[in-house]
N, C-alpha and C positions, 0 to 999 in steps of 0.2 A: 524568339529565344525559346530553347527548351528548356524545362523544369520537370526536375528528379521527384515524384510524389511517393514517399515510403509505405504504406499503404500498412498498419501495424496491429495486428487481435492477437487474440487467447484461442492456444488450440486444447484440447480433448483429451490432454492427460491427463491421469486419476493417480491421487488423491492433490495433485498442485499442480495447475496450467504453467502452461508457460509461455512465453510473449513467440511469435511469429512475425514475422515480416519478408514484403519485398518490395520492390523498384517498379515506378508504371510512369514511362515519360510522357509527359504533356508537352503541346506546343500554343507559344500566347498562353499561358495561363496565369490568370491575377490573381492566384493568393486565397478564395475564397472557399469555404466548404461547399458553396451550389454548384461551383466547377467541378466539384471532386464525384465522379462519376461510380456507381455501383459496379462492384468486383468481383471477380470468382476465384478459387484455389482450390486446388485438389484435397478435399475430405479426407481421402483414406490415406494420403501420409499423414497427416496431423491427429488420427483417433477420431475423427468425427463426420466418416460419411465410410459405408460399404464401396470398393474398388467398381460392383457392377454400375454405380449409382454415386458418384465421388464427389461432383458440385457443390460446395456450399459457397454462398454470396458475402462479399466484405459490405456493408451499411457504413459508410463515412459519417463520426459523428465529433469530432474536434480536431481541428487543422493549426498544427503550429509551425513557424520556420524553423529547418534544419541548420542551426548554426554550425552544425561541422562537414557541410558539404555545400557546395556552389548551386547556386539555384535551385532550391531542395526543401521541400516541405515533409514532416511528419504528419501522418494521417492514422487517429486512433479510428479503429474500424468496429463493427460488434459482428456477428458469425450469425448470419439466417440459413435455412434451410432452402432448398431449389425452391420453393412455392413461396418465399419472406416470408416465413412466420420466424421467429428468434429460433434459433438452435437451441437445445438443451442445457449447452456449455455457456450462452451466454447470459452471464449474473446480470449486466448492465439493466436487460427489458426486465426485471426484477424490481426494480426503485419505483416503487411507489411516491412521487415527491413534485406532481405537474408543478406547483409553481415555487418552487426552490427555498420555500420555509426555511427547511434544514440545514444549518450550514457543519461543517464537517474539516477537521484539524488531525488529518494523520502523522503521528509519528513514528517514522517508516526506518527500522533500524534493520541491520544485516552486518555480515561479515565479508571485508575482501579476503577472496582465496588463492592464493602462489597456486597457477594450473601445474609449476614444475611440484614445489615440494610436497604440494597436496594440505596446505594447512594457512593460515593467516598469517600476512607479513608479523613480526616479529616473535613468532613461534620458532624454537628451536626445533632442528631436525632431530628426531630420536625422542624427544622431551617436551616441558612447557616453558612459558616465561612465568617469571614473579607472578607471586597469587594477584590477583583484580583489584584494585584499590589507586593504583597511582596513573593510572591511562582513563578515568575519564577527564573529559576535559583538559588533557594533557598536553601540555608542548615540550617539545626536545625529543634528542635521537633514540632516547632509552625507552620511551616512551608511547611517542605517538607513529603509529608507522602507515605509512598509504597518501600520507597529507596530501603527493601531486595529485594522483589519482580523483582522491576526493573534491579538491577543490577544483579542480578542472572541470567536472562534473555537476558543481555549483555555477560557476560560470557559464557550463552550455546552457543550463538550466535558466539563468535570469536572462540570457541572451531570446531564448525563446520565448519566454517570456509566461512559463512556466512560473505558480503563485510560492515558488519555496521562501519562509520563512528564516529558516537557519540550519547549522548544523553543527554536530559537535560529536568529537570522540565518545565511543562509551565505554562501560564500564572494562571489558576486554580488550587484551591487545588486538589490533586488527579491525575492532567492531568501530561503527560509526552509525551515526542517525542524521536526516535529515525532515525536515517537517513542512507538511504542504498545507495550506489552509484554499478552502473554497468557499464560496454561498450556491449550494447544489448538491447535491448528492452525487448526480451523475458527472458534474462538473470536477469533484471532488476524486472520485475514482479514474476519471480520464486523466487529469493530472496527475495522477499518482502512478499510473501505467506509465504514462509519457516520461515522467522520471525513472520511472525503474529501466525504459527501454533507452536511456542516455546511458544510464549509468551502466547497465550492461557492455553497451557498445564501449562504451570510455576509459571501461578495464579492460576491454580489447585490446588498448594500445600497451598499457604496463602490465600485460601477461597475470589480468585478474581474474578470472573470476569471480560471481556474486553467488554468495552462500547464502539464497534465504529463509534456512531450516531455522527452528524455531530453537533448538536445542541440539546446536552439533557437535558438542563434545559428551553428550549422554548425561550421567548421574554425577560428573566431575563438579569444584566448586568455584563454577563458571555462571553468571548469568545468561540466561538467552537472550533471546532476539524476539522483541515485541512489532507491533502498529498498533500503541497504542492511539485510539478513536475518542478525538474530543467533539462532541456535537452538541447542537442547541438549536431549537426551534423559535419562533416569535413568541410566544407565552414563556418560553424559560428566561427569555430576552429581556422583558419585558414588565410579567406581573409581581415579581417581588415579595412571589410565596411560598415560603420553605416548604409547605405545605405539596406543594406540586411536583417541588422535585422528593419529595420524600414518596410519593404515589409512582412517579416516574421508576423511581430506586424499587421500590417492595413489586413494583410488578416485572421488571427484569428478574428479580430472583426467584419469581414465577415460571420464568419462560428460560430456564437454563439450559435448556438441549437444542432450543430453535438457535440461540447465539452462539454455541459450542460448534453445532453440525457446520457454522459455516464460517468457524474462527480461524480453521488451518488446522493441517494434520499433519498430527505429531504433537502435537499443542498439552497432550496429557503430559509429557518428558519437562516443560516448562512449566506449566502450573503447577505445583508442588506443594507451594506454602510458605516455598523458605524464598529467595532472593529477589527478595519485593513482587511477589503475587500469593491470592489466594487460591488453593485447591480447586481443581477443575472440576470438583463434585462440591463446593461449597459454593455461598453467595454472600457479600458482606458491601456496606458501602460506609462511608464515614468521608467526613471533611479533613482533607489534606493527608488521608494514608492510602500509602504506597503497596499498603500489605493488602486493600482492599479490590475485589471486583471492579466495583466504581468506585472511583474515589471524585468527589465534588471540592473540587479548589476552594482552597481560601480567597480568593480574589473575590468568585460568586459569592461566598456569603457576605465580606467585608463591602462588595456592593448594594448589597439589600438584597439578594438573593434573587438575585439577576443575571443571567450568563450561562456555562455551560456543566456536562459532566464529562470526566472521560473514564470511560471504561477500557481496562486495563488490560484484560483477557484475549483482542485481537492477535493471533500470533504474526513472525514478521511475513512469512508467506499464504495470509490471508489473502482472498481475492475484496478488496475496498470497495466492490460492486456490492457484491454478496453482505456484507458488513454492513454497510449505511442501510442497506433493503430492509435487514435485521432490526436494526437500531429503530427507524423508523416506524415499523410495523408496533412493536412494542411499545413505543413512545407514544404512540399513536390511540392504542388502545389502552393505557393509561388513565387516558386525559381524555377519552369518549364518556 
């Protein structure tokens, strides 16, 4: 029998990658990442290799079945250089995280976009809908718009078996979130690509596009579009000392430009102050606000101060590589 292997990276555009893929038929193949063989693609259409010198190799490093094609695997890939060393582009050889400590809860929000009218189902042509308030979490016609789209999208998702947690309208007509949880870093970012490359392909079919600018209506009083990044290590897990996460907290607000350079760009048009974030130049954390940097759940303290933080700052077209690498690092030296 032969099997379709979609073979899936990040190419070399600046300042927001964007996912790639192609088709590599296999025969007799059983389903495993050892079968999936190292790949090449031409560099210099993608931004990431000179026309005299084009080669860069695909690294197979998570294999999931393709529930919408006939004997078909998704292959997330990461981008080396002709000699394997990591490409430039690629965030992934970035995670510091050998033995998966970190676990990592993105919520991965964006907008569908009408390819004909140029704008998100339930936007008038010419105009907007009603101010923001009654579509999150919304059902009915006035309301919620894109639902096949998206739930079609959930479904290929748990089919593959891809860790999505839930999803729900947000605060905009059109917008929606879905949230991935992993114990990984890298684990966590491959799932998170593998969703974005469904849901790409899946608004294929109802003439979507995915809008994942962090602020596509500009200065208007719209919310953006986050990922926000809930993480936690074994000691945040585990010791049940406000104390740590408070060290954890005052040293991110230390390191404000390492987190920002790799939050998403555009991301200053979203951070603002006003619609539930803080200034892209300030740093703030507190238990249960929305207005803050990080904000530390009620749940962790009401556990003993055991659990996680999510920082709020990721925009929706952050690369999750480059994020957790971020998190990490800083977490890291915290608690050194």
């Amino acid at each position: 029998m032969k099997s379709k292997l979609e073979y899936i990276w990040l190419d070399g555009y600046s300042p927001t990658q964007s996912l790639r893929s192609k088709t590599q038929i296999r025969d007799n193949f059983g389903g495993t990442l050892d079968e999936c063989p190292m790949w090449s693609f031409d560099g210099s259409s993608t931004q990431q290799a000179d026309g005299s010198s084009s080669d860069c190799l695909l690294k197979p490093v998570a294999i999931i079945p393709d529930p919408d094609r006939q004997n078909a695997y998704l292959v997330m890939t990461e981008v080396l250089n002709a000699d394997g060393t990591p490409h430039l582009t690629n965030g992934r050889a970035t995670i510091d995280d050998d033995d998966s400590d970190f676990w990592f809860g993105f919520e991965q929000e964006y907008f569908l976009w009408d390819t004909d009218t140029q704008l998100p189902p339930g936007f008038p042509q010419n105009g907007y809908p009603g101010p923001q308030g009654p579509y999150y979490c919304s059902v009915g016609a006035s309301n919620a718009f894109g639902r096949d789209c998206v739930d079609e999208h959930l479904d290929l998702c748990l089919e593959a078996g891809i860790n999505v947690e839930g999803i729900n309208g947000e605060v905009a007509a059109g917008q929606w979130e879905y949230q991935v949880f992993a114990k990984g870093a890298a684990d966590a970012g491959d799932q998170t690509w593998l969703a974005r490359y469904l849901l790409e392909r899946t608004g294929e079919k109802y003439g979507y596009a995915i809008n994942w600018h962090p602020k596509p209506f500009g200065a208007l009083d719209w919310n953006g579009s986050g990922m926000h990044a809930n993480f936690s290590n074994g000691l945040m897990r585990e010791s049940g000392e406000e104390a740590n996460f408070t060290k954890i907290c005052e040293h991110f607000g230390k390191n404000i430009e390492r987190h920002i350079s790799v939050y998403g760009a555009d991301n200053d048009k979203r951070l603002t102050g006003e619609h539930e974030t803080q200034s892209i130049t300030e740093f703030s954390f507190g238990v249960s606000d929305r207005g803050a940097s990080i904000r530390i759940p009620v749940g962790t303290v009401e556990d003993g101060w055991k659990g996680r933080l999510e920082d709020r700052r990721p925009a929706s077209n952050a690369d999750p590589y480059k994020v957790a690498a971020a998190i990490i690092k800083t977490t890291k030296e915290s608690l050194a």
